[in-house]
NUSE-645833 format. One line per 2 residues: number of its first residue (from 1); their letters; for each residue z, y negated, x of C-alpha. Coordinates in Angstrom, 2 decimals, decimal comma. Layout:
# NUSE-645833
NUM) A) Z Y X | ...
This chain:
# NUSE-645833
1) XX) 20,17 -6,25 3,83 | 17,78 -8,67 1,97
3) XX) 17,00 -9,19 -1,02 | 14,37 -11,21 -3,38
5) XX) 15,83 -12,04 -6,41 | 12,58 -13,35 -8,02
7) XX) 11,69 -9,97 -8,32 | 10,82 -8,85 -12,57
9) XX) 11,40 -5,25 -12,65 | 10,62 -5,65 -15,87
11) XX) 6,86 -6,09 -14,91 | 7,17 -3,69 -12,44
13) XX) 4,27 -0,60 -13,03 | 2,48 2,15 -11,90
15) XX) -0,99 3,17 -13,32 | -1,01 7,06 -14,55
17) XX) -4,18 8,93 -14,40 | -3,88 12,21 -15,77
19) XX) -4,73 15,26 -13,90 | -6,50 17,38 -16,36
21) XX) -8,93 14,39 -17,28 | -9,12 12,10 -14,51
23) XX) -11,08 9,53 -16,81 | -7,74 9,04 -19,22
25) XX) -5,49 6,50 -17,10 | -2,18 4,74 -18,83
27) XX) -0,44 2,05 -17,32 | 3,23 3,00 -17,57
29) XX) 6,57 0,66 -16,60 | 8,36 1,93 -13,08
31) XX) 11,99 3,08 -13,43 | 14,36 0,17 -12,72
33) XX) 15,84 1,69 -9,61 | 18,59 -0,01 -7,50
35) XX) 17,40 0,85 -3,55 | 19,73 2,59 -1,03
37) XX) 20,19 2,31 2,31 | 17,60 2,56 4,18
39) XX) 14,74 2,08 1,20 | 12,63 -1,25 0,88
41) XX) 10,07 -2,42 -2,30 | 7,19 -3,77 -1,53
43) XX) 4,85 -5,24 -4,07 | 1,00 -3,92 -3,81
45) XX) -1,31 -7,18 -3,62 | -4,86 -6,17 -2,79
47) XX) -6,67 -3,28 -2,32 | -9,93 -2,03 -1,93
49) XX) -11,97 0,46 -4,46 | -14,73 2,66 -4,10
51) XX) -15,84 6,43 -4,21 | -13,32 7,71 -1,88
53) XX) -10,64 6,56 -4,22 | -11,86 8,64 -6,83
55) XX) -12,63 11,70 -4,51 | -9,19 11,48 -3,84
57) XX) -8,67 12,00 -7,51 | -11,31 15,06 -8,37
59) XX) -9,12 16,43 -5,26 | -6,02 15,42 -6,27
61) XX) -4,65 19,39 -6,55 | -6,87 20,72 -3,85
63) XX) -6,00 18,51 -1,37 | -2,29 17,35 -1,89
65) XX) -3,58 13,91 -2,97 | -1,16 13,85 -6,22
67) XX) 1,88 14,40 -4,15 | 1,97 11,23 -2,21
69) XX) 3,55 8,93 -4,97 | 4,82 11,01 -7,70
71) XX) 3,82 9,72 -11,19 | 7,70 8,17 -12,33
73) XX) 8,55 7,41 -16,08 | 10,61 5,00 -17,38
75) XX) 13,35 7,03 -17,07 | 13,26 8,16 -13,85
77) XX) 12,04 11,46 -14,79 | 8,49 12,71 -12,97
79) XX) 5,20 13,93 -15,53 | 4,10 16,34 -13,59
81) XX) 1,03 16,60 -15,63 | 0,18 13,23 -14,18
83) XX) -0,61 11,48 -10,84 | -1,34 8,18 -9,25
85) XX) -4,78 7,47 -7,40 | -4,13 6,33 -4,08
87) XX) -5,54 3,66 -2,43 | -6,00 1,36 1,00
89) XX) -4,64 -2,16 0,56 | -2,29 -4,58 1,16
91) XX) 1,61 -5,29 0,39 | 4,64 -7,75 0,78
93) XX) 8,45 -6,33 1,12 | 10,01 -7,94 -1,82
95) XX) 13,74 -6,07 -1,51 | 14,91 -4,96 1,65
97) XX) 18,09 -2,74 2,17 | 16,55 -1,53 5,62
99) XX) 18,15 -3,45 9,08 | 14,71 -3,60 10,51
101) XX) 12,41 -4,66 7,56 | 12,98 -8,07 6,49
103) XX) 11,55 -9,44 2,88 | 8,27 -11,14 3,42
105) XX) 6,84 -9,13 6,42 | 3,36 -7,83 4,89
107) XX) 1,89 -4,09 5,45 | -1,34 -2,44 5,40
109) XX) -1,75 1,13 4,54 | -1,98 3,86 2,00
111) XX) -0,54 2,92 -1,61 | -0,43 3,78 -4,80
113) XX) -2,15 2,30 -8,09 | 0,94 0,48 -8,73
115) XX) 2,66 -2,86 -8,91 | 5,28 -1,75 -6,63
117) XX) 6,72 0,86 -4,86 | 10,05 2,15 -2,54
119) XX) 9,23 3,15 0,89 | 11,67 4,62 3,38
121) XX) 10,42 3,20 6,82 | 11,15 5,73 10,21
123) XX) 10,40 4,94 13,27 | 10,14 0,75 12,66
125) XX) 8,43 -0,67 15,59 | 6,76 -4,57 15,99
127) XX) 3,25 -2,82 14,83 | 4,52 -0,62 11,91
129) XX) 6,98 2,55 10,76 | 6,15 5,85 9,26
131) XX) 7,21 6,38 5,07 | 9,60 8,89 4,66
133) XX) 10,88 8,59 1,43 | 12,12 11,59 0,12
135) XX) 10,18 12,09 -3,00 | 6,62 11,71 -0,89
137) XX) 4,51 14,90 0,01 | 2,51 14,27 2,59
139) XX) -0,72 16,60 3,57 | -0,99 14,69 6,58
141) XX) 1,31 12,14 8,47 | -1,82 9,86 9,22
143) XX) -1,51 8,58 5,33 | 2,06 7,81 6,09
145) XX) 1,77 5,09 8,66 | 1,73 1,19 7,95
147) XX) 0,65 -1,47 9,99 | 2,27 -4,72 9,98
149) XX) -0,25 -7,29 9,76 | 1,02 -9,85 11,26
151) XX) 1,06 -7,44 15,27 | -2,28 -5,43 13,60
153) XX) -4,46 -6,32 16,15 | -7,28 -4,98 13,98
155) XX) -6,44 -7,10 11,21 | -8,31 -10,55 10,07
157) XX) -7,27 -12,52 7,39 | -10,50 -13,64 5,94
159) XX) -11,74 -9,92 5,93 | -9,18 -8,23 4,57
161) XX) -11,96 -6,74 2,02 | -14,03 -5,10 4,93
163) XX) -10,25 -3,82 6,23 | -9,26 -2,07 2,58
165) XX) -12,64 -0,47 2,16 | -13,68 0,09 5,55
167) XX) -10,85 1,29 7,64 | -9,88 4,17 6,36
169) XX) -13,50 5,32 5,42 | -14,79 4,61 8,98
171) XX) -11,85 6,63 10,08 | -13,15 9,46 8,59
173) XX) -16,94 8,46 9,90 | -15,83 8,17 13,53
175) XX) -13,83 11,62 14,16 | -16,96 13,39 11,93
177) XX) -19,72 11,61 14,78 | -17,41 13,41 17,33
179) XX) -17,16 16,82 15,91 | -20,83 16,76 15,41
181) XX) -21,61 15,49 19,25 | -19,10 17,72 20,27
183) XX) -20,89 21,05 18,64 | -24,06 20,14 18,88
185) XX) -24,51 19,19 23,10 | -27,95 19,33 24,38
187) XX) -29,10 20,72 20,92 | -31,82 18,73 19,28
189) XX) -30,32 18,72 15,99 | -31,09 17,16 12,67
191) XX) -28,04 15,74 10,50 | -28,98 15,54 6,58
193) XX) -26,40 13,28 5,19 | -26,36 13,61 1,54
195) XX) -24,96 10,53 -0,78 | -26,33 8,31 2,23
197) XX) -25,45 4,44 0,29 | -21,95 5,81 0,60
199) XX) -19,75 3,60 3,33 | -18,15 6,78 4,94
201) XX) -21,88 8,13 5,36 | -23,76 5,37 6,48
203) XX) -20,54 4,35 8,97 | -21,38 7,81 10,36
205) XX) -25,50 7,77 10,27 | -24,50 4,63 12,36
207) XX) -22,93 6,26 15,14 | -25,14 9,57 14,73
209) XX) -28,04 7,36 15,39 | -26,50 6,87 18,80
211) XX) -26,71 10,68 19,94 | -30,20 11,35 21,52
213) XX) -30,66 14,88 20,43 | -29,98 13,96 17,06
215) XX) -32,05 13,33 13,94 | -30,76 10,86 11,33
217) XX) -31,47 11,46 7,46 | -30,24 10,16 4,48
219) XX) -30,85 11,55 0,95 | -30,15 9,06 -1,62
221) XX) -30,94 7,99 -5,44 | -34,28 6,32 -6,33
223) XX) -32,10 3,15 -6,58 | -30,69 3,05 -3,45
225) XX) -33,45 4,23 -1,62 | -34,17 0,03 -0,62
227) XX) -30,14 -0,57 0,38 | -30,42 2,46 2,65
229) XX) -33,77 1,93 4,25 | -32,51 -1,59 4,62
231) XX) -29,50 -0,51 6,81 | -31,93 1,23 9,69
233) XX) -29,68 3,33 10,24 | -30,87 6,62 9,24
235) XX) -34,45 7,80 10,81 | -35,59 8,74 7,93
237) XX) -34,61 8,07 4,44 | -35,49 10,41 1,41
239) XX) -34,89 10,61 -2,48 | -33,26 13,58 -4,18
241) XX) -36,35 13,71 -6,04 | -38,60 14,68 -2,63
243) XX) -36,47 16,97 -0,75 | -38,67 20,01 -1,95
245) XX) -41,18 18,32 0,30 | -38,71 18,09 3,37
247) XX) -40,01 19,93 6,69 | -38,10 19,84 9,84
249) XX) -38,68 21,18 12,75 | -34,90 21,38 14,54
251) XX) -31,86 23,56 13,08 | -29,95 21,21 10,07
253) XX) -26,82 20,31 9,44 | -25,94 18,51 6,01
255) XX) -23,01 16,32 5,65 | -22,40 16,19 2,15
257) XX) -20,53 13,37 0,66 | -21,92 14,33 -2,66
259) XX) -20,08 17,44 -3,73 | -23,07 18,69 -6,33
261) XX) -23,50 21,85 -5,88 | -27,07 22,42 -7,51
263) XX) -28,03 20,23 -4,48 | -26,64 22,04 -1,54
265) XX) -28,13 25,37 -3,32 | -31,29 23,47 -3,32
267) XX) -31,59 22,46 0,32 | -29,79 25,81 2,01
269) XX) -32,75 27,16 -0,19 | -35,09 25,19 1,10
271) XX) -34,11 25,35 4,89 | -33,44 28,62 4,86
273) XX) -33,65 29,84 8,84 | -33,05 25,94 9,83
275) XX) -30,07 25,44 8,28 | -27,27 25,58 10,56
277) XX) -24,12 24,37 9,44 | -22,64 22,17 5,95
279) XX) -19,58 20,19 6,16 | -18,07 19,10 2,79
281) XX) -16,67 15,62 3,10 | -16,14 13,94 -0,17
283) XX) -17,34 13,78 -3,97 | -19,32 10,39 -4,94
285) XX) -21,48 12,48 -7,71 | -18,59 12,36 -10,74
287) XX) -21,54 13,59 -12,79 | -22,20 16,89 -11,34
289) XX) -18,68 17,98 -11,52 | -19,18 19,86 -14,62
291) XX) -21,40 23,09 -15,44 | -21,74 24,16 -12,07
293) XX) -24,04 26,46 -11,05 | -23,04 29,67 -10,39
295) XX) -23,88 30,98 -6,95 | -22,35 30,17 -3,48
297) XX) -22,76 27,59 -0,91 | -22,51 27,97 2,84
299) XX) -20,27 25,66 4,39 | -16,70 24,72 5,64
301) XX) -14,58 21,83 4,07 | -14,12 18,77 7,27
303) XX) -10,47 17,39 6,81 | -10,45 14,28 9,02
305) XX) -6,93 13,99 9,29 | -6,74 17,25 11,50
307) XX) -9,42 15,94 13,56 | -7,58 12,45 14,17
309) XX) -4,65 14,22 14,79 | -6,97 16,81 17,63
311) XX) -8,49 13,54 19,09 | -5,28 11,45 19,39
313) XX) -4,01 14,57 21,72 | -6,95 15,17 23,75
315) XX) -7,77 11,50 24,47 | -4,36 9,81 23,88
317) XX) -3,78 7,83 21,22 | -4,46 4,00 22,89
319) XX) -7,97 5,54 24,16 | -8,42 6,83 20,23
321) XX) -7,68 3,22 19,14 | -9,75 1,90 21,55
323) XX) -13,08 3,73 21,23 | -12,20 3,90 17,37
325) XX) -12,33 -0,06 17,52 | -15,47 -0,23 19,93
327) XX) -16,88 2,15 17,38 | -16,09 0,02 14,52
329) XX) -17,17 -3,43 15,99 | -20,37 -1,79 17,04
331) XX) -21,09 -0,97 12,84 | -19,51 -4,04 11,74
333) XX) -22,08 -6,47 13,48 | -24,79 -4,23 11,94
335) XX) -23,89 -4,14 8,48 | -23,52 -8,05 8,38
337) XX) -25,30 -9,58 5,85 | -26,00 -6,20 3,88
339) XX) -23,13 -6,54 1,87 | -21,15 -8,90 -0,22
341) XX) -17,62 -9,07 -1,37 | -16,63 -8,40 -5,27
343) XX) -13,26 -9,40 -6,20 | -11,71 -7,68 -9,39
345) XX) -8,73 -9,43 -10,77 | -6,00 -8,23 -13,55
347) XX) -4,67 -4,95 -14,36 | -8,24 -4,62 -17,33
349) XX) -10,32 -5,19 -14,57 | -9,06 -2,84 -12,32
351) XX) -8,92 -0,31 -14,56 | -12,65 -0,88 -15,88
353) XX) -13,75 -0,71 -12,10 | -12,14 2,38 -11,44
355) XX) -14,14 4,06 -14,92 | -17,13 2,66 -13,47
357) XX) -17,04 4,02 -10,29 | -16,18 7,47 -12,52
359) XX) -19,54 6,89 -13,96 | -21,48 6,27 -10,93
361) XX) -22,18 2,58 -12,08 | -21,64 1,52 -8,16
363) XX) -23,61 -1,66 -6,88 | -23,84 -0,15 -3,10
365) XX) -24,17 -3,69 -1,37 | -20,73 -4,76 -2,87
367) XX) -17,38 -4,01 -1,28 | -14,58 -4,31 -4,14
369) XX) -11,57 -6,07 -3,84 | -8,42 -5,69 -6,35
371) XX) -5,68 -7,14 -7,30 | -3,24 -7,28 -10,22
């Protein structure tokens, strides 16, 4: 048992974000809870922000997203008409009442929008443990396991910006390159990536570009159309404003990362015969979220998590890890130089980042940074 006694529970909070309106967020003071056997706090110190964050919010009841840290009151009680916006980032064991965690080891992994939070580590090993706390729903263990940093062999101090964005983002690019190699062997095929400034999308268009038989192209806004040509990653790069004027001549298959729907009607109009399959991946348009079109769209959602989970079994997991990290070394050096770090600092900050990224008012070349 450790403990830190600098620790101010009276500072201690989570931010709410409430599930009817995702734009109305309230910063709200944890619970002072006392930890049991087995628990540990950790205090969140960095994480990274972008549109995957608030995909996980727009998704937050489809997907299970709400359930992983439950949205506590100051009295211990749970609004359930509330829920906190996970993210990637960075924390520090503060209180320890665990034998194998000691106060001061640092984690990376899947947090919420808070201050702090209790954990309740399984499985503790020298590279990480599993959260098991009883209060967490999980819609897939892969959002339960932490890395120590400190045996991460992944991890690098002075890009621990690239880590919090990237990582889990690219996780989700790598296992979508290998369901689309593995379905589409010896068939020329083009991909249509919608949303193509997005980091999970161009991480993919990346590896895509890699696959002989395949055809790279990005559809992007008029103001992005420079940061995407610029990556040379995508064969050919097109605005939303052209696509009536797209003609290919192999079967497509769109990647959307854009969740409008008017779109996807649009171009499984326009392909018609060509159009062979469309995986739904994320949400980065906030804006076309409301009045809908009616009509329906052709397609099947792409969970990566269930893919990981296929991939770790058929390869073994150290051969996943490895070829994940080839995979990611291989983008890495390519993006160098494209990009730029953007740190956000205090809890208004934060907060006014995450409404602009609501809004769509995302600088593509940056990679945001918060902290508290």
């Amino acid at each position: 048992m450790q403990k830190n006694n600098n620790l101010d529970n009276h500072t201690a909070f989570s931010i709410h974000t409430k599930k009817s309106n995702i734009a109305q967020q309230t910063l709200v003071p944890l619970p002072q809870q006392s930890l049991v056997k087995g628990e540990v706090r950790v205090r969140i110190e960095r994480f990274g922000f972008s549109s995957n964050n608030v995909t996980y919010a727009v998704t937050g009841d489809t997907f299970g997203y709400w359930g992983f840290f439950p949205a506590w009151t100051p009295l211990g009680t749970v609004d359930e008409n509330s829920g906190i916006v996970p993210v990637w980032g960075f924390a520090v064991v503060t209180d320890s009442e665990h034998p194998e965690v000691s106060v001061g080891q640092r984690l990376f992994g899947y947090l919420p929008m808070a201050s702090h939070w209790i954990m309740s580590p399984q499985n503790v090993s020298a590279i990480g443990f599993s959260d098991n706390h009883v209060t967490r729903v999980a819609n897939s263990p892969v959002y339960n396991q932490y890395m120590w940093c400190a045996n991460d062999a992944m991890y690098d101090a002075s890009r621990e910006a690239w880590q919090a964005n990237f990582r889990p983002l690219f996780l989700t690019s790598f296992v979508l390159k290998e369901h689309i190699a593995a379905q589409t062997v010896g068939l020329p095929t083009t991909i249509l990536l919608t949303s193509a400034s997005s980091k999970t999308a161009y991480g993919c268009a990346f590896l895509l570009k890699q696959l002989a038989h395949c055809e790279v192209v990005g559809l992007t806004s008029a103001r992005s159309v420079d940061f995407v040509t610029d990556l040379a990653c995508y064969d050919e790069v097109i605005e939303y404003s052209e696509v009536s004027n797209m003609r290919f001549t192999n079967p497509v298959w769109i990647l959307d990362f854009a969740g409008n729907k008017a779109l996807l009607q649009q171009l499984q109009e326009i392909l018609d015969a060509k159009h062979r399959q469309t995986s739904f991946i994320g949400i980065t348009d906030l804006q076309s979220q409301s009045n809908k079109p009616e009509g329906k769209i052709k397609g099947s959602v792409f969970f990566a998590p269930d893919h990981v989970k296929v991939l770790n079994k058929t390869w073994g997991k150290p051969n996943f890890n490895q070829k994940y990290a080839e995979s990611w070394t291989f983008v890495a050096q390519r993006l160098a130089g494209h990009l730029m770090v953007e740190e956000h600092k205090g809890v208004a900050n934060v907060l006014a980042t995450y409404q602009s990224f609501l809004k769509g008012k995302v600088d593509t070349s940056q990679i945001v940074l918060c902290q508290w």
